[in-house]
C-alpha positions as CSV (number, residue, x, y, z in Angstrom):
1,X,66.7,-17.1,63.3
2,X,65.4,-15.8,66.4
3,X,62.8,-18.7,68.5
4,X,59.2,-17.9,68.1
5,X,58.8,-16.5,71.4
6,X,60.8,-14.0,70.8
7,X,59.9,-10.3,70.9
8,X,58.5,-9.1,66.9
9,X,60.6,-5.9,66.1
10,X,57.4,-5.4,63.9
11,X,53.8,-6.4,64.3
12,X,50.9,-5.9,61.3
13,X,47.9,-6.5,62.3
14,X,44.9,-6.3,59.6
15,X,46.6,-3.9,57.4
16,X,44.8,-2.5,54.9
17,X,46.3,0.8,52.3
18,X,43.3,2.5,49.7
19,X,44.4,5.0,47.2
20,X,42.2,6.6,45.7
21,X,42.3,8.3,42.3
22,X,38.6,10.2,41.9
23,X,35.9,7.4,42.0
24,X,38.0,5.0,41.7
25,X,39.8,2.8,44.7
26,X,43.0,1.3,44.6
27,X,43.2,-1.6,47.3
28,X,46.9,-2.1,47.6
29,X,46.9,-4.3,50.7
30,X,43.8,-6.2,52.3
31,X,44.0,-7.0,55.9
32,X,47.8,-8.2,56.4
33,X,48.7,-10.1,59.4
34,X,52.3,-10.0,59.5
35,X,55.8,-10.0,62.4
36,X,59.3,-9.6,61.3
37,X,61.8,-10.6,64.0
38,X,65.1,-9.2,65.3
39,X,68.2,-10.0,62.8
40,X,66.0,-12.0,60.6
41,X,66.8,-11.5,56.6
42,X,63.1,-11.6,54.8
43,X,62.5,-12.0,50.8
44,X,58.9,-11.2,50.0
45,X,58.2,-11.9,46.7
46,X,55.4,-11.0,44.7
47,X,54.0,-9.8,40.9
48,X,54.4,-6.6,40.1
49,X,50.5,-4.9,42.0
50,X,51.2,-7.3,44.4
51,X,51.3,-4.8,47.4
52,X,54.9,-5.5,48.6
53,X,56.5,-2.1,47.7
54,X,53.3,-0.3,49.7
55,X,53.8,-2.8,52.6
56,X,57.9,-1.6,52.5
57,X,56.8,2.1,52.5
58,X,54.5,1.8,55.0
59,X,57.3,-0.4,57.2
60,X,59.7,2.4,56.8
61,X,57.1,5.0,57.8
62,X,57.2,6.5,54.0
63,X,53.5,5.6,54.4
64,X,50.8,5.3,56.6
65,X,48.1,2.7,56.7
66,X,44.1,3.1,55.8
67,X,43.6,0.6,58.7
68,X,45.0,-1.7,61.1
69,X,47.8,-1.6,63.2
70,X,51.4,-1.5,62.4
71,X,53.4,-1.6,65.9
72,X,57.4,-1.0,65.7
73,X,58.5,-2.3,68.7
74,X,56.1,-0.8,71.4
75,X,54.6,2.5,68.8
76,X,51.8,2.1,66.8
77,X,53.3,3.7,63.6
78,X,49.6,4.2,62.3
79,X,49.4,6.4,64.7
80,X,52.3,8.5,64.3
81,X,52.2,12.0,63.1
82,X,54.4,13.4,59.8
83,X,56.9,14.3,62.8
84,X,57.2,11.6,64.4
85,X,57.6,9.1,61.1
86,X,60.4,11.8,60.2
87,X,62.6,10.7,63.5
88,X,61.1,6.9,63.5
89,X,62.9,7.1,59.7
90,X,65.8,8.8,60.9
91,X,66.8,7.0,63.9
92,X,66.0,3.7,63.5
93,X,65.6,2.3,59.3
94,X,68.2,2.5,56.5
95,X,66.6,2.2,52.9
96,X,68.0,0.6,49.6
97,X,66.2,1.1,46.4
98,X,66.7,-0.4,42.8
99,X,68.3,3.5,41.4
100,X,71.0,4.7,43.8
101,X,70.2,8.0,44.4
102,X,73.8,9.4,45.4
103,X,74.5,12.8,44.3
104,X,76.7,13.1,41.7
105,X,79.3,15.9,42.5
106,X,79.9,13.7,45.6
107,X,82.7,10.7,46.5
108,X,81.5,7.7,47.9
109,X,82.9,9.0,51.0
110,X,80.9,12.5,51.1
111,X,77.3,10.9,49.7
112,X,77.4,8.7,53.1
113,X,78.6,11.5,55.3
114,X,75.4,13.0,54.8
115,X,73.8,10.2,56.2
116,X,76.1,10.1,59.5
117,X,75.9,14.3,60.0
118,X,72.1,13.4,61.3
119,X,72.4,10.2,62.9
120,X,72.6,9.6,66.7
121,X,74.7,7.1,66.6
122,X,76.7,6.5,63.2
123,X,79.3,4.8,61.7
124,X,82.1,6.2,60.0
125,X,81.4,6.6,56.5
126,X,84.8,5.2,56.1
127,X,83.6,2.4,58.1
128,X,80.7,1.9,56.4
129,X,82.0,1.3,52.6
130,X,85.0,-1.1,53.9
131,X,81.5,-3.2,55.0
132,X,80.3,-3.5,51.7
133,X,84.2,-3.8,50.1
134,X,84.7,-0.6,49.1
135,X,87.5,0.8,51.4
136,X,90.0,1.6,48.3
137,X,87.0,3.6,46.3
138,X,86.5,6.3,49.1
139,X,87.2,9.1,47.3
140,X,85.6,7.8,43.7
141,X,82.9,10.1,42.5
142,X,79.4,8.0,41.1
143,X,80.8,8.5,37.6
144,X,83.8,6.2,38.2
145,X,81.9,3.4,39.9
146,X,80.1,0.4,38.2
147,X,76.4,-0.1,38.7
148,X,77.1,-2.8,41.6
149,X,79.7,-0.2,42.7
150,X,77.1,2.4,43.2
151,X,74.6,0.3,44.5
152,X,77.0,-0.9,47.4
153,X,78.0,3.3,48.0
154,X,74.1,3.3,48.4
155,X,74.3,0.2,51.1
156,X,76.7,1.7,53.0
157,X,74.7,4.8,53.3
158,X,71.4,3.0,54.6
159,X,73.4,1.0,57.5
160,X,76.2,3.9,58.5
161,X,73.3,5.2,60.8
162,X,73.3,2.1,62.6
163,X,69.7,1.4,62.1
164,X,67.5,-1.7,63.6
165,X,65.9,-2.4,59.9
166,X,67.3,-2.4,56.5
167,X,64.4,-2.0,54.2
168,X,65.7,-2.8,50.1
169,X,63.2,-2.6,47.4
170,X,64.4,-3.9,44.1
171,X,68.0,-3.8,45.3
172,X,69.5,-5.8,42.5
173,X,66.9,-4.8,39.6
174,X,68.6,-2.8,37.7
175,X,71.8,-5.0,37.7
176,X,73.3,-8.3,36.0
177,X,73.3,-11.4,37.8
178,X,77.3,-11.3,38.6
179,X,76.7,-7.7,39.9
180,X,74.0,-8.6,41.6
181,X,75.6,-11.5,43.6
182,X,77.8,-8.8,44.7
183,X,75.4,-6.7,46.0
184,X,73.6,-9.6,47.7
185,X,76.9,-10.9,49.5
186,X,77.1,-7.3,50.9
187,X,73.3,-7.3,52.3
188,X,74.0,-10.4,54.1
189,X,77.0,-9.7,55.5
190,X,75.3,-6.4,57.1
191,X,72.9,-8.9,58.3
192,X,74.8,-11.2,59.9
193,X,77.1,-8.7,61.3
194,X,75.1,-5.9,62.7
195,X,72.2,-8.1,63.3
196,X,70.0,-5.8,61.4
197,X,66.3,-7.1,60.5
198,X,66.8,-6.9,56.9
199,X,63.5,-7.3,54.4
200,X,64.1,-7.4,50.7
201,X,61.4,-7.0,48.1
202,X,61.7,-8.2,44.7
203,X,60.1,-10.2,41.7
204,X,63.2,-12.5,41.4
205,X,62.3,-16.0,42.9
206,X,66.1,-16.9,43.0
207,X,67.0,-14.7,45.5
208,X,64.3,-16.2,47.9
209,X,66.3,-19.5,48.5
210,X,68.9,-17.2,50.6
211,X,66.6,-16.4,53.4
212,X,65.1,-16.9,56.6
213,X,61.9,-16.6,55.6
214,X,60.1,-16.3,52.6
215,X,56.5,-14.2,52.2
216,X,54.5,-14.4,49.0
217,X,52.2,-11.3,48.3
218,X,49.3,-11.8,45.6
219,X,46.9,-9.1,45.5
220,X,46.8,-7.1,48.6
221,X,47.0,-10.5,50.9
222,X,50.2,-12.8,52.0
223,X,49.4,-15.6,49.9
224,X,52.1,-17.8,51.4
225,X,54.9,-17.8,54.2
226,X,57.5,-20.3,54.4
227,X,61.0,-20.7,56.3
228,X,63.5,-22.1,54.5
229,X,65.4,-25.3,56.4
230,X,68.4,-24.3,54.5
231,X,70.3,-21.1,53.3
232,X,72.0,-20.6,50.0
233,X,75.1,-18.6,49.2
234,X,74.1,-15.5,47.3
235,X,77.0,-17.0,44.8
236,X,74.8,-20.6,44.8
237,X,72.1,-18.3,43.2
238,X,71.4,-18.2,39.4
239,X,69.0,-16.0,37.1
């Protein structure tokens, strides 16, 4: 874990996101206070309406703020036009969500390839999948790979662009514990490695006990933020 001194790769300051459908308003997130530190690995937990998934989207620039501030380094990404949050996205996050996403008439090889072909500085796709254990399954297509499988294809994609943040929503949600463990083991490893400021959100308390830091979410607000004195092995986790 990094001292508390040290520079926040990102700084919230009174976030707030309203959708609105007609009449009615949505308020997803009420003035969060929030920094996320270089190479840190984050669980934020929270009930499904919580707000977590709108404060990942808006991390990753998929989403822009009602109010407040949300400062990447020295940018104000609430400030940032469509543009802008296109090259923020591709240059410096790598995303995992729950469903894989990789393109079926693809190998494991080719679906991260596209990822590298617009990087600035990327891995090689090869590279990338001996990371997350899958060196001998380069040139399986989706159809041929297990759920965990896929889900570590999808991993290797996110980080083969090198990128400062690792952003996972849901990453094991759709998986069995065993697989899951897996695809955990894989996440940390990136972490600890490449030093990446990894968040993960999910509704799975288990997986909190392997992080740096923990941050609760109950509607809209951070209800709770604690640092765990010890880690856990993804494989000491049970659910």
């Amino acid at each position: 874990m990094p001292p508390p001194t040290s520079e926040p790769v990102f700084r919230i300051r009174r976030l707030t996101r309203v959708f609105r459908m007609g009449e009615v308003e949505i308020h997803a997130l009420r003035g969060v206070d929030l920094d996320l530190y270089q190479g840190e690995f984050v669980v934020m937990l929270g009930a499904s309406g919580s707000g977590k998934s709108t404060l990942l989207n808006i991390l990753g620039g998929l989403d822009k703020a009602t109010a407040g501030e949300v400062w990447f380094r020295d940018r104000d990404l609430a400030l940032a036009s469509e543009a802008e949050l296109t090259q923020f996205r591709r240059r410096h996050v790598g995303f995992v969500f729950q469903f894989y996403n990789l393109i079926p008439s693809l190998t494991a090889r080719e679906n991260v390839a596209i990822v590298t072909e617009i990087a600035d500085d990327p891995m090689r796709p090869d590279e990338a999948l001996a990371m997350v254990g899958l060196e001998e399954r380069l040139d399986h297509f989706p159809a041929q790979m297990s759920g965990g499988e896929q889900q570590r294809v999808a991993i290797a994609r996110a980080i083969a662009k090198n990128p400062e943040v690792l952003l996972c929503d849901e990453p094991t949600g759709a998986l069995d514990s065993a697989t899951g463990v897996r695809v955990l083991e894989a996440l940390l490893d990136v972490n600890q490695r490449l030093g990446t400021t990894t968040a993960v959100i999910t509704h799975n308390a288990a997986i909190a006990d392997m992080a740096d830091r923990v941050i609760r979410l109950s509607d809209g607000r951070i209800a709770d933020v604690h640092r765990n004195a010890t880690k856990a092995s993804p494989r000491d986790l049970h659910w």
